[in-house]
C-alpha positions in Angstrom: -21.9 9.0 9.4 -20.8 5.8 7.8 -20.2 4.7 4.6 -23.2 3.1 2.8 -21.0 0.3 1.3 -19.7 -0.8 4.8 -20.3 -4.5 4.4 -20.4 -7.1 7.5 -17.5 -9.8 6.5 -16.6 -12.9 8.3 -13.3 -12.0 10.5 -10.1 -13.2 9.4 -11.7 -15.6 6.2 -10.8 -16.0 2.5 -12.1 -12.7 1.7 -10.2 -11.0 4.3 -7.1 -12.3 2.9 -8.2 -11.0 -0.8 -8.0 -8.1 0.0 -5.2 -8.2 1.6 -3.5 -8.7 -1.3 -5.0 -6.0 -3.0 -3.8 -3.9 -0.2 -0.6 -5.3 -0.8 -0.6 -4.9 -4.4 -1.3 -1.1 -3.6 1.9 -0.8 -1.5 3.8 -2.8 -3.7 3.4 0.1 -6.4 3.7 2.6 -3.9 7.4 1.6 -2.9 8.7 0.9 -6.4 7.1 4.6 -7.0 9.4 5.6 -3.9 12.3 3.4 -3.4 13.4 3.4 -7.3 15.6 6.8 -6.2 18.0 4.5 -4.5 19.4 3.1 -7.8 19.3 6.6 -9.3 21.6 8.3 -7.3 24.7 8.2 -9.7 23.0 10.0 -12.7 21.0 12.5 -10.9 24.0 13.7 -9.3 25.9 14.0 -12.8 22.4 15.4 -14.5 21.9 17.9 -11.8 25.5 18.2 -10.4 24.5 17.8 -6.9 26.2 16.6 -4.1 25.0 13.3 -1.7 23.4 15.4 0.9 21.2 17.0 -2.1 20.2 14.3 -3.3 19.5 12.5 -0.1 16.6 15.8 0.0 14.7 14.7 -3.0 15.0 10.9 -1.8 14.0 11.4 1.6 13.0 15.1 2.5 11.0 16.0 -0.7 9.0 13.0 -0.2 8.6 12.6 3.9 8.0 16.5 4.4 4.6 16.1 2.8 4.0 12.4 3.1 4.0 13.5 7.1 2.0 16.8 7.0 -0.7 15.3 5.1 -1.1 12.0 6.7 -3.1 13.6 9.8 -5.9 15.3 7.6 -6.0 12.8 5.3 -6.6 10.1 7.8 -9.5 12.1 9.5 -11.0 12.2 5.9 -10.7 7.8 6.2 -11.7 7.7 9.5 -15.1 9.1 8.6 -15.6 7.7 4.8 -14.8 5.1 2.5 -11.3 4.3 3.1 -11.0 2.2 -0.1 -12.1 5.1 -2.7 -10.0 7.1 -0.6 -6.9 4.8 -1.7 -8.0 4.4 -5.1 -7.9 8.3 -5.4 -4.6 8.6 -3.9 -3.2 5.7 -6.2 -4.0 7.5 -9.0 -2.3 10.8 -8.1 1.0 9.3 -6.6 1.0 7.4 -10.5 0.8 10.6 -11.9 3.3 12.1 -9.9 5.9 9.4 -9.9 5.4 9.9 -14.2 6.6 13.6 -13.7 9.2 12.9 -12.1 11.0 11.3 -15.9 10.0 15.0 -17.1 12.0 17.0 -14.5 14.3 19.3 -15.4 16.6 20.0 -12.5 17.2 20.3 -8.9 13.9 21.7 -8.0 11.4 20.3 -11.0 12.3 17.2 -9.3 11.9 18.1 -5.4 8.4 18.9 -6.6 7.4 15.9 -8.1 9.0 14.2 -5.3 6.9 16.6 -2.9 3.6 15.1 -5.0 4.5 11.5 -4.5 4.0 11.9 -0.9 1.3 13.4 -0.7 -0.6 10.6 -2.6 0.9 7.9 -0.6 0.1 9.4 2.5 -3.7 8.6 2.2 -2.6 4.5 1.7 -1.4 3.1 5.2 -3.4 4.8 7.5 -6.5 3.7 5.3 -5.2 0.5 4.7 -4.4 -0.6 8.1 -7.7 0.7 9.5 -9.3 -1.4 6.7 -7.3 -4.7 7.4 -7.8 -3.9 11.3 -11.7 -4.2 10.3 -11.3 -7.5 8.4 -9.2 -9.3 11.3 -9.5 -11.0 14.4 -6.6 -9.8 16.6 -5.2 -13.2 17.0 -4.1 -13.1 13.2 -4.4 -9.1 13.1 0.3 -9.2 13.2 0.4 -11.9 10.1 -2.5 -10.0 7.9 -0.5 -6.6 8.7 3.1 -8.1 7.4 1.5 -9.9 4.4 0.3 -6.7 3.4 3.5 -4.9 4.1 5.3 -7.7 2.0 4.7 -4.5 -0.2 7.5 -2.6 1.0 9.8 -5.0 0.7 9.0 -6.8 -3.1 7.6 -3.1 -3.8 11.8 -2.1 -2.7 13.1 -5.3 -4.6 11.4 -5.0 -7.7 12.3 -0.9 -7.8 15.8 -2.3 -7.5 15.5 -5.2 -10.2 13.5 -3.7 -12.4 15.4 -0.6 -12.1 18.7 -2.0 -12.4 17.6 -3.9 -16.0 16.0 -0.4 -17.0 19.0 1.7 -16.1 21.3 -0.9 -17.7 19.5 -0.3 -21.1 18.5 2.9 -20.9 22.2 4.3 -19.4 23.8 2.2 -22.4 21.1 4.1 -24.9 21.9 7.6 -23.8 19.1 9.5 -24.8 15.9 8.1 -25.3 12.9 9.9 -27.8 9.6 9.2 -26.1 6.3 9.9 -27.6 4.4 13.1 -26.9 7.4 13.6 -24.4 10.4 14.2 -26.6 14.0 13.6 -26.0 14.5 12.1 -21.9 17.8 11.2 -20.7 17.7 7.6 -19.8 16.9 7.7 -16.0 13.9 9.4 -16.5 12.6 6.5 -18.3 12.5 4.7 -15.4 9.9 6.7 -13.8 7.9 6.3 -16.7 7.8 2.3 -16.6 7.2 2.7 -12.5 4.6 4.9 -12.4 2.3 4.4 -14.9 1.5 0.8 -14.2 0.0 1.5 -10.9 -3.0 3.2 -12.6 -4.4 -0.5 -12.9 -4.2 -1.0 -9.2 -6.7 1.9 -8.8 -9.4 -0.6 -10.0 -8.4 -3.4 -8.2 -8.6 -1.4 -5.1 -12.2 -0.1 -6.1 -13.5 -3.8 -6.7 -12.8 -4.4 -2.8 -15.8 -4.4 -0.3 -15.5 -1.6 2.3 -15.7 -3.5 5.6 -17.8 -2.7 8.4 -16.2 -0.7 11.6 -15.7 -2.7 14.6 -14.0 -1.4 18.1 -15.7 1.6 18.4 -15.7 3.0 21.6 -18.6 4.9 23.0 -17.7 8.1 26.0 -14.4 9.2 25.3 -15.5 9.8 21.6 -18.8 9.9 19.3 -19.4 7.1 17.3 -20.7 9.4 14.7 -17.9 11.2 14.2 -14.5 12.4 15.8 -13.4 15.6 16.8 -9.9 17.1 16.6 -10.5 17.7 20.3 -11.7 13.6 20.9 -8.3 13.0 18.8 -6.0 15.0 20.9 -7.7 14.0 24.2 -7.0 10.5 23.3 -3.4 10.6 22.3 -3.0 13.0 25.6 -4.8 10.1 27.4 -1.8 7.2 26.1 1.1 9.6 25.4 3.5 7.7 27.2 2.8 4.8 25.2 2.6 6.6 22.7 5.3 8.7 22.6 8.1 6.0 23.2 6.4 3.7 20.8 6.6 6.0 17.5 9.5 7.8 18.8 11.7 4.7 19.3 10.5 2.8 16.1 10.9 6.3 13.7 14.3 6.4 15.5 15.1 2.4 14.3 13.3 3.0 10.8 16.2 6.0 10.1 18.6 3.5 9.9 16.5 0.9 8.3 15.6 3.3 5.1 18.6 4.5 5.0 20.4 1.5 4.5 17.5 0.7 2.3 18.0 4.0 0.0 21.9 3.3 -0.1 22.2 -0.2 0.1 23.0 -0.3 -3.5 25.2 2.7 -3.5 27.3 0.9 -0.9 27.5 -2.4 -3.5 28.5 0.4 -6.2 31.9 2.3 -4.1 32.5 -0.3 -1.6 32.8 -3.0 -4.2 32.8 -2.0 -7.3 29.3 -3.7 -8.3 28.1 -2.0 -11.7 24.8 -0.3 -11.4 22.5 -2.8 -13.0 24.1 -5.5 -11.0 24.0 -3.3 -7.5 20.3 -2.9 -8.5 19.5 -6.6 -9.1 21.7 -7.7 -6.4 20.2 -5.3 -4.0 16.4 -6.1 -4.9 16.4 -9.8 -4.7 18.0 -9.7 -1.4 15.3 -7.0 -0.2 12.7 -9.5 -1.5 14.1 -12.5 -0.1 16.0 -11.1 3.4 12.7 -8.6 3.5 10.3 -10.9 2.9 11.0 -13.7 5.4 12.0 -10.9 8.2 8.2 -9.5 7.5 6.4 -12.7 8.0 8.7 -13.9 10.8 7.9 -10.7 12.5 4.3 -11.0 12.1 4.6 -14.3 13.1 6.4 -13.6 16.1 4.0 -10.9 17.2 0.5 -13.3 16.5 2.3 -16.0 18.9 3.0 -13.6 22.0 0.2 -12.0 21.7 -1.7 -15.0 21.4 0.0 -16.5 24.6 -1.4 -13.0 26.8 2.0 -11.1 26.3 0.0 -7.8 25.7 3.1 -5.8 24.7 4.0 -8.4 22.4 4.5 -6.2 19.3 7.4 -4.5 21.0 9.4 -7.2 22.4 9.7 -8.1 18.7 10.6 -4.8 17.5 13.5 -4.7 20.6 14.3 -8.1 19.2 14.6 -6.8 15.6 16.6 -4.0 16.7 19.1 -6.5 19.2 19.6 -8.7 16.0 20.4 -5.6 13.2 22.6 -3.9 15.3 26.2 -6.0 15.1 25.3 -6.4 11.4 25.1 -2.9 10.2 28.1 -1.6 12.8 29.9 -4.7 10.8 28.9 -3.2 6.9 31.6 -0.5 7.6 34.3 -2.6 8.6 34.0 -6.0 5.9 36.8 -5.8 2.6 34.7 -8.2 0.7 31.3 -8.5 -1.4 30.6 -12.0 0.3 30.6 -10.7 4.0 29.7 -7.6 3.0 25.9 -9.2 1.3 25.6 -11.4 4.5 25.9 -8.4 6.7 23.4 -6.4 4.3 21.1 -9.7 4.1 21.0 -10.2 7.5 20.3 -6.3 8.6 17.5 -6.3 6.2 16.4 -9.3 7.7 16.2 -7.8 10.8 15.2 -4.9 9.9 12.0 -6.0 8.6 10.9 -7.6 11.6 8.5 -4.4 12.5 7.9 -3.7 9.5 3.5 -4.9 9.8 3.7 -4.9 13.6 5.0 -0.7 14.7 1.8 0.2 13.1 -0.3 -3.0 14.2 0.4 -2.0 18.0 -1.2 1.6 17.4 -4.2 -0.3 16.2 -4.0 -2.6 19.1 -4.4 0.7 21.5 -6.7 3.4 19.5 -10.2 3.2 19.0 -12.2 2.3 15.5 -12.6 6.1 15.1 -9.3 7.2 15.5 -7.3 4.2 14.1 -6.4 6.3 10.8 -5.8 9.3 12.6 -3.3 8.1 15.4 -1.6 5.6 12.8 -1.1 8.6 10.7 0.3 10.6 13.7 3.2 7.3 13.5 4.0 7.6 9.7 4.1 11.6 10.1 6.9 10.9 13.2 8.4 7.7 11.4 8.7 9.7 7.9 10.2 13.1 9.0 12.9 11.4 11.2 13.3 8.0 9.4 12.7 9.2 5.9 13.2 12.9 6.0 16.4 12.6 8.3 17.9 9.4 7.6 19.6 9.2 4.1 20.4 13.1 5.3 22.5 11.9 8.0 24.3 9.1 6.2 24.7 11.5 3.4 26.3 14.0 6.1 28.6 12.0 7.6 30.0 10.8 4.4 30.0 14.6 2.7 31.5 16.2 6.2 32.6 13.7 8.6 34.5 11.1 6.3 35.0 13.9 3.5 34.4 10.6 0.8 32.3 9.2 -1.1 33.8 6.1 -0.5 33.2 5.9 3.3 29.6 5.5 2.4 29.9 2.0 4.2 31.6 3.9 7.4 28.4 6.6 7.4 26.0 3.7 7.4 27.4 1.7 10.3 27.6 5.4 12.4 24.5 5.6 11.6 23.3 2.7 12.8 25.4 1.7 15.6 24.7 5.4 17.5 20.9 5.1 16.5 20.0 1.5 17.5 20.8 1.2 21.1 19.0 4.9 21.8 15.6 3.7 20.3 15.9 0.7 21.8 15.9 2.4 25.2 13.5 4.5 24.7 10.9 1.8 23.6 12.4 -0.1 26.8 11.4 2.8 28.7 7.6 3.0 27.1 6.8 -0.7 27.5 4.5 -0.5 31.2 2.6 2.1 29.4 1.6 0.4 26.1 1.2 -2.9 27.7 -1.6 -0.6 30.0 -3.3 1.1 26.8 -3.1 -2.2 25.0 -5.3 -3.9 28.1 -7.2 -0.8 28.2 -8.5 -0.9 24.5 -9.8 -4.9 24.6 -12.7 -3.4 26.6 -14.0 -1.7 23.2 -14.1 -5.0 21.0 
């Protein structure tokens, strides 16, 4: 049954865009909430005396395990009722969560609290995308998705910025006495001053009108509700396209959030940047490089698509991987900070191409009813591999291939020069398919 705040809104208008931004705001909070591990690595290790691949767990694994096993049952929870109180409940959680991680006190405290913070930000994408997917037309449905994923990369910069200033101070302070709390080292203020302010998006989010669902199909699956049998028989139905799609894209996003995870770390041995600066450094070019690689993406995709192209959404994604490729192979071989911050500029550039559009083109293919679900299915793929395995296998190579922390730089472009060209083929290899289920699915509209 549907929602009794479902509201009919004019496609692709002002409002649309509203909230948008709200959706935005929402993923802005919930990549500070993530991302603000990257500048953390240096004290945690000396807190906890752990090694790179440990910490690369509670970065990546601790959070992607759950984020991924979650997302699925989650989804089928949006796909059936009000997505946006759905958010607002899982904004409030990941706040909370994010907060407990400054109270941690060791190793496993921590992988907990990590563990928490995924599973509250599982419930935002697919709900979100299904949402904006409601509130577009698909001519502008590639643009509406990157705006809203502008989150991820000002949510990434500002973790970095705002991180860098707070570990500055707070590093310099040594211990810091917080009230009702006690005595906190001075990284774990930092999770504090992240967390707690995305309580407030919570009622932003609520003040949103629940649009009305459009593209459902009728046959194949009940309009009333969806079975885990209508689900499978579906993704079954498209699993070429499917299959290549979030197999080659989780593949690419390893190397994307890995660089994204160490890209300060590599500022700090590589070049000697101090922590504040590597943070600071590190976020404005994730908000500028990220930024314009987003909407340039989405931008990309609307035009194609727009012109008939029907697997328009991946020819950018191949073209986002062809153009980050010779960049991040280069990131291991440049001796100074300038090349080396045109080489990180220009990967993250590139890089962010896919960012709105690898989950747009599962909305382009799957039915109203299982938009959330099938999206979900592509964060649970893209977050074990790209954010459970990837800072793992940098932080591998560097701990037992290169035996140094210093060849962080050499780990990275491994990484991503191995990584690249295989998920490129693969998607290569899916493209007949998806261009079929894309052609397929305008019949429902």
């Amino acid at each position: 049954m549907a929602p009794a705040d479902q509201t009919p809104i004019p496609r692709s208008g002002f409002y649309a865009w509203y909230a948008v931004i709200i959706l935005m705001l929402a993923q802005t909070v919930s990549f500070i909430d993530r991302m603000i591990m990257g500048l953390l690595v240096g004290p945690i290790r000396q807190s906890f005396d752990i090694s790179d691949t440990q910490y690369s767990l509670l970065a990546g694994f601790a959070f992607a395990i759950f984020y991924s096993i979650m997302g699925i049952p989650l989804a089928r929870i949006a796909d059936r009722s009000s997505r946006k109180h759905l958010i607002a409940i899982a904004i409030t959680f990941w706040s909370i969560m994010t907060t407990m991680c400054g109270l941690a006190k060791g190793f496993t405290s921590l992988f907990l609290a990590r563990i928490g913070v995924g599973v509250g930000e599982a419930v935002l994408s697919p709900a979100a995308y299904s949402i904006i997917t409601d509130y577009f037309e698909k001519k502008t449905l590639a643009r509406a998705l990157s705006v809203y994923t502008l989150g991820v990369t000002i949510g990434s910069g500002l973790a970095y910025v705002i991180g860098g200033w707070v570990v500055t101070i707070a590093m310099s302070a040594g211990s810091v006495v917080l009230p009702l709390v006690g005595e906190r080292e001075g990284w774990q203020l930092t999770f504090f001053l992240v967390g707690l302010p995305g309580l407030l998006v919570t009622f932003l989010v609520l003040m949103i009108k629940e649009p009305a669902r459009r593209g459902l199909i009728q046959g194949e699956v009940s309009t009333s509700g969806v079975s885990l049998g209508d689900a499978i028989k579906f993704v079954i139905s498209r699993k070429r396209a499917l299959f290549t799609h979030i197999l080659g894209v989780s593949l690419f996003v390893m190397v994307v959030f890995s660089l994204n995870i160490w890209g300060p770390e590599y500022l700090m041995r590589t070049f000697e940047f101090s922590r504040g600066d590597a943070g600071r450094t590190f976020g404005v070019l994730m908000m500028v490089a990220g930024t314009t690689g987003l909407l340039t993406g989405g931008a990309l995709g609307d035009r194609w698509f727009a012109r008939g192209i029907p697997d328009a959404y991946s020819r950018v994604i191949l073209l986002s991987m062809a153009g980050m490729w010779p960049f991040v192979v280069a990131i291991g071989f440049v001796s100074t900070p300038a090349l080396g911050l045109i080489c990180l500029s220009v990967a993250v550039f590139f890089s962010a191409f896919q960012g709105g559009i690898a989950g747009g083109l599962i909305q382009l293919m799957a039915p109203n009813q299982l938009r959330g679900q099938t999206v979900a299915l592509y964060f649970l793929v893209a977050n074990l591999v790209g954010m459970g395995l990837g800072p793992t296998v940098v932080a591998s190579a560097t701990d037992f291939v290169f035996h140094s922390d210093a060849a962080l730089n050499k780990s990275l472009a491994l990484c991503g020069g191995v990584v690249i060209p295989l998920a490129g083929l693969i998607i290569l290899w899916g493209l007949p398919a998806i261009r079929k289920a894309v052609e397929e699915a305008k019949t429902w509209e």
